[in-house]
C-alpha positions as CSV (number, residue, x, y, z in Angstrom):
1,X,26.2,18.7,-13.0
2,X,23.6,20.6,-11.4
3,X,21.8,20.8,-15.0
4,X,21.4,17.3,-14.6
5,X,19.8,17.7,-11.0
6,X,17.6,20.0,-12.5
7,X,16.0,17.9,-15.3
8,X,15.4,15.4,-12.5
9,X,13.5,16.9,-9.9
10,X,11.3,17.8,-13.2
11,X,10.8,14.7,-14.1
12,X,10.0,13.8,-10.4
13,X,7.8,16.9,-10.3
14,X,6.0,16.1,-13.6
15,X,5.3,12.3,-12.6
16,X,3.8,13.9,-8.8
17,X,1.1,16.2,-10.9
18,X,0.4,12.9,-13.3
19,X,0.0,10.7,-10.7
20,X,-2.6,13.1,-9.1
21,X,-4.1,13.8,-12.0
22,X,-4.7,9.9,-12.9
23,X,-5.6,9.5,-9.3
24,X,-8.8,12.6,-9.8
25,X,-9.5,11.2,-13.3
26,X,-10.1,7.5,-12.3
27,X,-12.1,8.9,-9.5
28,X,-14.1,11.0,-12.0
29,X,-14.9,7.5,-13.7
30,X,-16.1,6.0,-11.6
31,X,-18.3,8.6,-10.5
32,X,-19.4,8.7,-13.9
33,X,-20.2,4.9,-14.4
34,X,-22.5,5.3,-11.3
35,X,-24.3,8.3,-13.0
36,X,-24.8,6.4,-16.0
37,X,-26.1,3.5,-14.0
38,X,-28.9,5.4,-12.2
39,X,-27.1,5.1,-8.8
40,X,-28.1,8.0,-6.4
41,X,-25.5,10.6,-4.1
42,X,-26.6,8.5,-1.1
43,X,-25.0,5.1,-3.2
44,X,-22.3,6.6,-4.1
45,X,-21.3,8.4,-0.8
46,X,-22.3,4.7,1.1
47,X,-19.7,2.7,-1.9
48,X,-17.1,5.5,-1.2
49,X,-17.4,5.2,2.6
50,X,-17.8,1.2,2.3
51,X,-14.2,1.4,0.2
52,X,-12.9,3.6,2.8
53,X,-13.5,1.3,5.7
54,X,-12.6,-1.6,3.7
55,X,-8.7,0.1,3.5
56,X,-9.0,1.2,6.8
57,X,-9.6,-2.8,8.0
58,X,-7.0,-4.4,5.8
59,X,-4.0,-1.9,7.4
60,X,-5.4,-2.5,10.2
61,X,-5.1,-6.0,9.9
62,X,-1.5,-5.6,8.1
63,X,-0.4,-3.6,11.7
64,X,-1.9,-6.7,13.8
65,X,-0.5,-9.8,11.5
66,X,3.7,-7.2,11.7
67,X,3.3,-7.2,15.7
68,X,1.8,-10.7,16.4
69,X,5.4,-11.9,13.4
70,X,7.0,-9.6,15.3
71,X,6.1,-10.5,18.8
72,X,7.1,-14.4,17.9
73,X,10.1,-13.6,16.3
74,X,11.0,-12.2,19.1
75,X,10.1,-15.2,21.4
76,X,11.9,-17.6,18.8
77,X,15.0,-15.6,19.7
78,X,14.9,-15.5,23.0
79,X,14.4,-19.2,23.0
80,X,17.4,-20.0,20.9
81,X,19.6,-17.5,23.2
82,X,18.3,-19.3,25.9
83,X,19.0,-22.5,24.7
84,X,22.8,-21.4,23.8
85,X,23.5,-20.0,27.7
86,X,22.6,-23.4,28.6
């Protein structure tokens, strides 16, 4: 049994360092593509920081749209208890 436990957190392991490694490699890329393409440090650094504000935004957004569902969910409910008492 713990054999089996074993091989596991391996694989797990093994897929953690691949994922990271796909992660650097596609980032490598793309650096690459921009070298290829003439684009300058200050380019890339603005596209990188552009992408990074553009993620930032959209959870952002993603934490505003769960609280405003949340927020009438909540009201819905209270509405339909309300409605019951009486």
């Amino acid at each position: 049994m713990n054999k089996k436990v074993n091989i596991v957190k391996n694989r797990k392991q093994r897929l953690l360092r691949l994922k990271f490694n796909i992660r650097y490699g596609v980032q490598l890329a793309v650096l690459g593509l921009f070298y290829l393409c003439g684009a300058s440090i200050a380019t890339m650094i603005g596209v990188y920081a552009g992408y990074r504000a553009l993620r930032l935004i959209t959870q952002l957004l993603r934490l505003v749209l769960a609280t405003v569902y949340t927020v009438i969910s909540i009201l819905i409910l209270l509405l339909i208890i309300y409605l019951i008492i009486i």
